[in-house]
C-alpha positions in Angstrom: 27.9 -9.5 14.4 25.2 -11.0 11.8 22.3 -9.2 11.3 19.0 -10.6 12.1 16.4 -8.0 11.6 17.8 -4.6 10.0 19.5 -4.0 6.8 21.2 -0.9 4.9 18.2 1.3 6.0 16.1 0.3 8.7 14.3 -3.2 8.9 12.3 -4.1 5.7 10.1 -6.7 4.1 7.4 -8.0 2.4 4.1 -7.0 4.5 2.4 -9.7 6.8 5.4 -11.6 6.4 9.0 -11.9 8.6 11.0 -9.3 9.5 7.6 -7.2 8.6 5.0 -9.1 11.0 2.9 -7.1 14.0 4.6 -9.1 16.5 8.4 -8.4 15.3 7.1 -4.7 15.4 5.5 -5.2 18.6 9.1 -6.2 19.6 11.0 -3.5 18.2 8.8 -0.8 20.0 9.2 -2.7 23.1 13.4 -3.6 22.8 14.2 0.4 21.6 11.9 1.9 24.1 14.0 0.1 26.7 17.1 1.2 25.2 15.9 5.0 25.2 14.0 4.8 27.9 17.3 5.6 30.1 15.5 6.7 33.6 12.4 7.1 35.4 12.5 10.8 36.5 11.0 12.0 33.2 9.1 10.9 30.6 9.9 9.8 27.4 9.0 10.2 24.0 8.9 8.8 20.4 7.3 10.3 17.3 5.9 7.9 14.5 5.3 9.1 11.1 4.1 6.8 7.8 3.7 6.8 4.5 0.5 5.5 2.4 0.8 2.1 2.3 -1.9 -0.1 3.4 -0.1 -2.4 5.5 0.8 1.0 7.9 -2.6 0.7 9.6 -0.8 -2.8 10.8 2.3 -1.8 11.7 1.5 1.9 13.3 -0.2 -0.1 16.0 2.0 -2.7 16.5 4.7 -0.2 17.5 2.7 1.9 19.3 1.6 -1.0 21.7 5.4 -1.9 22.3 6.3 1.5 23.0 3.8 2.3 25.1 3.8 -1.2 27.2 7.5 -0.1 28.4 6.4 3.4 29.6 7.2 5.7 26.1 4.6 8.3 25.2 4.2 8.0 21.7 3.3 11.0 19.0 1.4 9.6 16.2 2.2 12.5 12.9 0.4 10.6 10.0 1.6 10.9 6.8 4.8 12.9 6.4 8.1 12.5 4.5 11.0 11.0 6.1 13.0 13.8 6.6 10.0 15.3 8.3 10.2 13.3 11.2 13.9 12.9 11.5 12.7 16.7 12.0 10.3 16.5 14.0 12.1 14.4 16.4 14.3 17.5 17.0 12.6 19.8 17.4 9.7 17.9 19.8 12.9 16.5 22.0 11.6 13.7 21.6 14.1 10.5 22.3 12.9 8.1 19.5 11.9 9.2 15.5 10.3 6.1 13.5 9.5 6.0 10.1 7.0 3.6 8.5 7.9 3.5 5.0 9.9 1.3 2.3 10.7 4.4 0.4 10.8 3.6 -3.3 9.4 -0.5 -3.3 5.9 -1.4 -4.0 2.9 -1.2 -1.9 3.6 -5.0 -0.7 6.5 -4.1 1.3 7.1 -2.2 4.3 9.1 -0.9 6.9 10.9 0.7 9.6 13.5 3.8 10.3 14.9 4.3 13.1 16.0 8.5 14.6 17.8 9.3 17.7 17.0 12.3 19.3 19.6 14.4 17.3 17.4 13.6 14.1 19.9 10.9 12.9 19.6 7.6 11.7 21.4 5.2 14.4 24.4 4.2 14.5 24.7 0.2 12.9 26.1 0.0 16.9 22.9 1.1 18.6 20.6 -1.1 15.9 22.9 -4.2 16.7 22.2 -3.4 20.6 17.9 -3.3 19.9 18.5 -6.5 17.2 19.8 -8.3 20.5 17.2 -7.2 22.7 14.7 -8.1 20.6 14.2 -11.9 21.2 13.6 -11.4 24.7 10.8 -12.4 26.5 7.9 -10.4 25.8 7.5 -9.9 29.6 11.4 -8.6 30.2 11.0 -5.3 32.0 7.5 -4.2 31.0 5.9 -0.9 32.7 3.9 -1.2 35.5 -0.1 -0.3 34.9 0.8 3.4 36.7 3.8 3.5 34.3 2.6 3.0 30.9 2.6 5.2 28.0 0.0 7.7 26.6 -0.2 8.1 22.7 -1.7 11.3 21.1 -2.2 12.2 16.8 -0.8 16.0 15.9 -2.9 17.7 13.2 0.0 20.1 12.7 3.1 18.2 11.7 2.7 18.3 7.9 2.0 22.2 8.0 5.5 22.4 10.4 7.7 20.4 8.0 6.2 22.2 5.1 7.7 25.7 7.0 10.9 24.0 7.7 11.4 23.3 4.2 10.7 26.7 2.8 13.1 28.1 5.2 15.5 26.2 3.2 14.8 28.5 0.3 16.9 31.6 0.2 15.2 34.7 1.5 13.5 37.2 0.0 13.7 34.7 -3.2 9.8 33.5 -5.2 9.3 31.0 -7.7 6.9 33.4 -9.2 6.3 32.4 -13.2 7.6 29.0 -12.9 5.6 26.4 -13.7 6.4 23.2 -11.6 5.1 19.1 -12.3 6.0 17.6 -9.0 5.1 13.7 -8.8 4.8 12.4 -5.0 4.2 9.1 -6.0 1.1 8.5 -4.3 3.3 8.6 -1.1 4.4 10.8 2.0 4.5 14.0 0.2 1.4 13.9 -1.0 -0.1 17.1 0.4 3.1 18.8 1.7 5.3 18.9 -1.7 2.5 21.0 -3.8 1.7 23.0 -0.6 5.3 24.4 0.0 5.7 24.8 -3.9 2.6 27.0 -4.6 3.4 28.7 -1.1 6.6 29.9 -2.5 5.2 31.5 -5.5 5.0 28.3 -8.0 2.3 27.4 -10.6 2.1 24.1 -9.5 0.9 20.6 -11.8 0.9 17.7 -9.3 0.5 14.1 -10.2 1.0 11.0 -7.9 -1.2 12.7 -5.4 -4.5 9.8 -5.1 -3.1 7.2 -2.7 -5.2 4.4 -1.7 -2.9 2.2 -0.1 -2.1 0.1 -3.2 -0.7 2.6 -5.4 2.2 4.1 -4.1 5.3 3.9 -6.5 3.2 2.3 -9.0 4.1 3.8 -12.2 4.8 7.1 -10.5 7.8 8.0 -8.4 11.4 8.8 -8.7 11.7 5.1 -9.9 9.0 5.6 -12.8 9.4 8.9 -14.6 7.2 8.2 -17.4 4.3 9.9 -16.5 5.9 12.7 -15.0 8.1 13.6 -18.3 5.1 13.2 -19.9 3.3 16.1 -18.1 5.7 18.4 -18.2 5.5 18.4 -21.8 1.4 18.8 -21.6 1.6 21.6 -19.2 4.9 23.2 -21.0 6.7 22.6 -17.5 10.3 24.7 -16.8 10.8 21.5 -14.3 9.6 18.3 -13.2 10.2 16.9 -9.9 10.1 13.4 -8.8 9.8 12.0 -5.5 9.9 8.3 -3.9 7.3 7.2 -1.4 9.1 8.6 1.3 9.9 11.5 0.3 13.3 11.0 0.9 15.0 11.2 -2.7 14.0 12.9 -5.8 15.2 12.8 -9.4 14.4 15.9 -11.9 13.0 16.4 -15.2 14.2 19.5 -17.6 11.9 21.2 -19.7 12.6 19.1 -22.4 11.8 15.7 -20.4 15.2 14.6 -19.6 16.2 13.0 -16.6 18.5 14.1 -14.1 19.7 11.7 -11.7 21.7 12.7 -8.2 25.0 12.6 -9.5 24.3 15.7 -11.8 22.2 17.3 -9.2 25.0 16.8 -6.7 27.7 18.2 -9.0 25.1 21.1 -9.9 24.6 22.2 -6.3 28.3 21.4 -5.4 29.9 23.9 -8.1 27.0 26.4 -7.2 27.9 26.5 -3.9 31.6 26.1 -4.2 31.0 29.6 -6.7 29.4 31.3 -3.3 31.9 29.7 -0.8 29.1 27.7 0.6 30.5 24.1 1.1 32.2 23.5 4.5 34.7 21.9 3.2 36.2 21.5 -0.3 34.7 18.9 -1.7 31.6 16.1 -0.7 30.5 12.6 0.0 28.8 10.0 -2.2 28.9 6.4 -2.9 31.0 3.9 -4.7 27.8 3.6 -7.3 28.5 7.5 -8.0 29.4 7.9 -11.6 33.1 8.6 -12.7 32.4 11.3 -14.3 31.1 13.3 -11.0 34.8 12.7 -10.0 36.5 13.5 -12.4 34.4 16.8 -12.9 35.0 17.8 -9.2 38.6 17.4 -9.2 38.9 19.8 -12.4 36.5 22.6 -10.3 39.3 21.8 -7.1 37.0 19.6 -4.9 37.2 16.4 -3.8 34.9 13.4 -3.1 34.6 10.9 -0.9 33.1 7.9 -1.3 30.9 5.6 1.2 29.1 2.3 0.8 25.6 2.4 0.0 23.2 3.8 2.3 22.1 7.6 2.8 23.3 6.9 6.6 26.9 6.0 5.5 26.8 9.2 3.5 25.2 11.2 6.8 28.3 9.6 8.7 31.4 10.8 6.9 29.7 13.7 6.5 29.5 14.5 10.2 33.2 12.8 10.4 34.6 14.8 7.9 32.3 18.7 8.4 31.0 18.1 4.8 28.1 19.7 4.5 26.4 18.2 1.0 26.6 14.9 -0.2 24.4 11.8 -1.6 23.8 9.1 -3.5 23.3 8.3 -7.8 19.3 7.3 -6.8 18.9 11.1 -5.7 19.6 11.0 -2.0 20.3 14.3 -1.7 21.8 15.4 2.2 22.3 19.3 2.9 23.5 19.2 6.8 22.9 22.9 6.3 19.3 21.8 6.6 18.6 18.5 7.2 20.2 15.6 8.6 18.9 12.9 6.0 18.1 13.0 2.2 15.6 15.5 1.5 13.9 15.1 -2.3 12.3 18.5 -1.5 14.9 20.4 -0.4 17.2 19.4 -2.8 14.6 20.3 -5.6 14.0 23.5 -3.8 18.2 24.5 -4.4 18.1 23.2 -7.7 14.8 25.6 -8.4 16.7 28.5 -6.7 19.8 28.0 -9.0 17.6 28.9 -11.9 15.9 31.7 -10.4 19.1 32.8 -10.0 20.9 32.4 -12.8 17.7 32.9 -15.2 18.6 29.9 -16.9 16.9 26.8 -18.3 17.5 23.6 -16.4 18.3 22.3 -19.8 21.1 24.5 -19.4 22.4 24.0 -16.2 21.7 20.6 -15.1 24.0 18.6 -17.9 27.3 19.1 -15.1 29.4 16.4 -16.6 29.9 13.9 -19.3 28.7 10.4 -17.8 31.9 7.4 -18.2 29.6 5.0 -19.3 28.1 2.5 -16.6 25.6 -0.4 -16.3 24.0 -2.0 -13.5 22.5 -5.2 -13.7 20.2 -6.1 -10.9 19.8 -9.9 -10.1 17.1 -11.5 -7.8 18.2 -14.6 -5.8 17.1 -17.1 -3.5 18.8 -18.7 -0.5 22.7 -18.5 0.3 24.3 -15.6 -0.7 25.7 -16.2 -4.4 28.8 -13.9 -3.8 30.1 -16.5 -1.7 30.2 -19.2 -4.4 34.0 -19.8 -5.7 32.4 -19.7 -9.2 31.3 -16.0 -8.1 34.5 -14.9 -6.7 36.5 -16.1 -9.9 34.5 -14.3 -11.7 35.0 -10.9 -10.4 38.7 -11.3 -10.2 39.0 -12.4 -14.4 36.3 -8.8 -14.4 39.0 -7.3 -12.4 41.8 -8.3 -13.9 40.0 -6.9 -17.5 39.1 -3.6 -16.3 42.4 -2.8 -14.3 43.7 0.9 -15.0 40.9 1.6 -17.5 37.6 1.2 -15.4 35.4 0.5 -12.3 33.8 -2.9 -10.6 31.2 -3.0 -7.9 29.6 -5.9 -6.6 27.2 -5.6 -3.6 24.3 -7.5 -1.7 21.3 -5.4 -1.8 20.6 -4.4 1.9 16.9 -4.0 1.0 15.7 -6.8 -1.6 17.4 -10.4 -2.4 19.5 -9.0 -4.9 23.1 -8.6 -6.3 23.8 -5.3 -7.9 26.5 -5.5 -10.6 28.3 -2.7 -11.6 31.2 -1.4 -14.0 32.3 1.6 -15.3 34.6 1.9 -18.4 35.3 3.8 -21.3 35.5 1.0 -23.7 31.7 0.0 -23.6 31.5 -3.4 -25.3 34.2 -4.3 -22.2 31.8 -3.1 -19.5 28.8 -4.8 -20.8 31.0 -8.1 -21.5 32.0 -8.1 -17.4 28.4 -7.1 -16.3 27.3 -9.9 -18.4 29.6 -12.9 -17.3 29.4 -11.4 -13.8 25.6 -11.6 -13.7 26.0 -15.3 -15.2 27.5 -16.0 -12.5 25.4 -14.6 -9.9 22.4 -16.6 -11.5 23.9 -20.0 -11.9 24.9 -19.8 -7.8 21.7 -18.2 -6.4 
């Protein structure tokens, strides 16, 4: 079935305009509260957490009035990361976890995750069942005036993930002497990253922690690192942690203001663990953007790994399928089911922070797993019809094919989040790989 309203994560857009409107939020609140809302004998629950964008004041409501006009109490949490309420829709039993947030985009978009009660994203199943009851009419099944829901704000939500999260951290171990940058993009983590850090014994420089509803991701943020490397050079940093405006994803900084994307963080917390027989099972899950050279170093250590399509929830799912217990994405989706059931940017940064403590080494040291195989990703905006439907298109990635065979990598995928095409190839010989990006890309832009 063809997708109407949600993509790869959740349903996402520009603000003000559709799929991000008041009334298509209206309607989502209203066509998942029905599905949750499975009998009358109890009441029932959802829990709504946001980032900092200005455009939340618009949709918060908007949900909250569907919700509660088909008889669902609702929890309103604030600010707070994404994992935080896939959390907090555990542990409150709740039967609904929403998320207002478009992670790592600009202040202009928005939009909306969905949690079942377990703390998981749904199933592609249960989002095509709410997509279909959607379009409804507005007065299908509404509560009656003794029926409807209540809504209440929680002061305490941010303090409770922030104790969840240094639970994560191994007993009995301090961060005592490090000194930490941590940017939170002028987004979810805001308040909680720097509190958990310094609570654990950090000297903590924090940046990215002003929103005002504009300035979330903007030049901050896992996406943006240039302001972050540069103050862990003025406060002589051991470590620099970047989040996304969710919260959801983090990319590191060394000491000597390289970056560390989640392949190498992923292959750094895989071998650790593997050394203390802490992976489920021998090996872990990632994407088919995950570099070559994660591969190929995990198969020389004796693990294996699996890849998904794009999408932290694809990950979550053949983790679950397969009792893998680590696993995420190249963008620094990091999942630990040991801890959380989505990426955590936090948590992850929390393991890679206990690794050093330790091993008493510099992240310099440690965090440079593997040698990359060389790879570029071109991006390319469109408009209208899906360009990888044009013959021209399809030509072209069977001649890049037919190139790369035996000696490299092609991915070519529709952007579940933005009108774009990302092309991707891997190969040794680098004028090759740029030469099929290129004529690939060509492509792309003369069809869209």
């Amino acid at each position: 079935m063809t997708r109407k309203y949600f993509g790869t994560d959740g349903i996402r857009g520009t603000a003000n305009t559709p799929p991000m409107t008041p009334e298509i939020a209206m309607r989502l609140g209203m066509a998942a509260g029905k599905y949750f809302r499975t009998t009358s004998e109890r009441r029932h629950s959802v829990v709504i957490g946001k980032d900092t964008r200005l455009s939340g004041y618009m949709i918060e409501p908007a949900l909250v009035a569907g919700f509660t006009s088909v008889g669902m109490d609702v929890t309103l949490f604030g600010p707070l990361p994404t994992p935080g309420v896939a959390m907090m829709t555990r542990s409150l039993r709740a039967d609904l976890g929403v998320m207002i947030s478009a992670s790592h985009n600009s202040f202009e978009d928005n939009g909306i995750k969905l949690f079942g009660p377990d703390g998981y994203k749904l199933s592609d199943e249960i989002e095509l069942e709410i997509e279909s009851r959607m379009d409804r009419a507005l007065d299908d099944r509404l509560a009656g005036p003794e029926d409807l829901g209540r809504t209440k704000r929680v002061d305490d939500a941010q303090a409770r993930y922030v104790e969840i999260v240094k639970a994560s951290f191994p007993r009995g171990m301090r961060l005592s002497g490090l000194r930490i940058c941590v940017d939170c993009a002028n987004g979810a983590a805001y308040k909680v990253a720097p509190a958990a850090l310094y609570e654990l014994g950090a000297e903590v420089f924090p940046i990215g922690v002003a929103p005002n509803g504009f300035n979330i991701n903007l030049e901050v943020g896992s996406t943006d690192t240039a302001a972050l490397k540069q103050a862990v050079q003025t406060y002589r940093a051991d470590i620099g942690i970047a989040l996304d405006g969710d919260a959801d994803r983090c990319i590191i900084i060394d000491e000597a203001g390289n970056e560390i994307d989640g392949d190498q963080l992923i292959g750094l917390i895989a071998e650790h663990w593997h050394k203390a027989n802490k992976l489920s099972q021998p090996g872990v899950v990632t994407t088919v953007m995950s570099n070559l050279g994660l591969e190929n170093h995990l198969h020389e250590i004796g693990l294996e790994l699996e890849r998904t399509q794009v999408g932290d929830r694809y990950v979550v799912a053949r983790m679950r399928e397969g009792g893998y217990n680590l696993g995420g994405e190249q963008s620094g989706h990091i999942v630990m089911s040991d801890y959380a059931t989505t990426g955590d940017g936090l948590m992850a940064a929390l393991q890679v922070l206990s690794i050093m403590v330790e091993t008493e080494k510099p992240l310099s040291e440690l965090a440079h797993v593997f040698d990359r195989v060389p790879q570029k990703l071109t991006n390319v905006r469109y408009s209208g019809a899906n360009p990888l439907d044009a013959d021209t298109v399809k030509a072209a990635i069977v001649e890049a094919e037919k190139q790369l065979e035996g000696t490299g990598r092609l991915v070519i995928r529709k952007s579940g989040t933005e009108p774009l095409i990302r092309v991707m190839a891997e190969a040794l010989d680098g004028a090759l790989m740029d030469a099929v990006v290129a004529e690939i890309a060509d492509a792309v832009r003369k069809a869209g």
